[in-house]
C-alpha positions in Angstrom: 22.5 208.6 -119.7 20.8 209.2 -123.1 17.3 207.5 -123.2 17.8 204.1 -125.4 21.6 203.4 -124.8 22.9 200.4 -122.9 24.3 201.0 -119.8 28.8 201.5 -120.5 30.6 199.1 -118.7 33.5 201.1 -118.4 33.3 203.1 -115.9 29.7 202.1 -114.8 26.8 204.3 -114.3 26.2 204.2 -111.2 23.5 205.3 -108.7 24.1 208.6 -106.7 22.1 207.0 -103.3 22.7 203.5 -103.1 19.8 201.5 -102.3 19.6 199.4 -99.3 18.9 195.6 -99.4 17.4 193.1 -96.6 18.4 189.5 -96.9 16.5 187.3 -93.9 15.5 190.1 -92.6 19.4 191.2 -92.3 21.0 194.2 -93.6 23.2 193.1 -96.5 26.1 195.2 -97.7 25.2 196.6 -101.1 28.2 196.4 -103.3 27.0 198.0 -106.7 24.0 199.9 -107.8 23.8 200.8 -111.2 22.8 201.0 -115.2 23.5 197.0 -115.9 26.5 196.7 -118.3 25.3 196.6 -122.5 21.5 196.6 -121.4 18.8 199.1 -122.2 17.0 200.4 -119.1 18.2 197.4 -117.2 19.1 198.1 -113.1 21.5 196.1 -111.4 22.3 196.1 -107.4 24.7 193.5 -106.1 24.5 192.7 -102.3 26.8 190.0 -100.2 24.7 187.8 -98.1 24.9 188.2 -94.4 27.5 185.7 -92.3 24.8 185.3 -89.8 22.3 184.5 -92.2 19.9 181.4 -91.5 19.8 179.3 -94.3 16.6 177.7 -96.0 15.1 177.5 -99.3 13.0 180.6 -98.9 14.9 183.4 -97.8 13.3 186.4 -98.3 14.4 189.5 -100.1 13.5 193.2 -101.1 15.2 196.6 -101.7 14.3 199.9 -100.5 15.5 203.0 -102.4 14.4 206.6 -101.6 12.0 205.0 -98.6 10.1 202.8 -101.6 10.2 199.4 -101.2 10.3 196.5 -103.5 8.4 193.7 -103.4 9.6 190.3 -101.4 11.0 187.6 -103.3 12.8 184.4 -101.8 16.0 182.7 -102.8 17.5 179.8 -101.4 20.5 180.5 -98.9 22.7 177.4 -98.3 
């Protein structure tokens, strides 16, 4: 993609190694990594949650792409 132009929606830019994504310590299952559709230099990766996830209001979460990992954030799993 050009530098400065919003990522197309149509098909989407996607990433060539999809990233991987831990949910409660659980693998999820990553279902789209890519330019985010009509935004500049925006990334988006969209993971289901696990079945056998334990709920609570601070589940954490972090991506690992190319053996870098993100930092941990929480989100609430009900």
């Amino acid at each position: 993609m050009a530098s400065g132009q919003p990522g197309p929606s149509s098909p989407p830019a996607v990433v060539k190694t999809l990233p991987s994504v831990s949910i409660g310590g659980q693998q999820a299952t990553v279902t789209f990594a890519g330019m985010a559709p009509g935004f500049v230099g925006v990334y988006q990766v969209n993971a289901q949650v696990p079945k056998e996830i334990t709920t609570g209001s601070e589940v954490p979460v972090f991506i690992t792409q190319s053996s870098v990992r993100s930092n941990t954030v929480s989100v609430a799993v009900r």
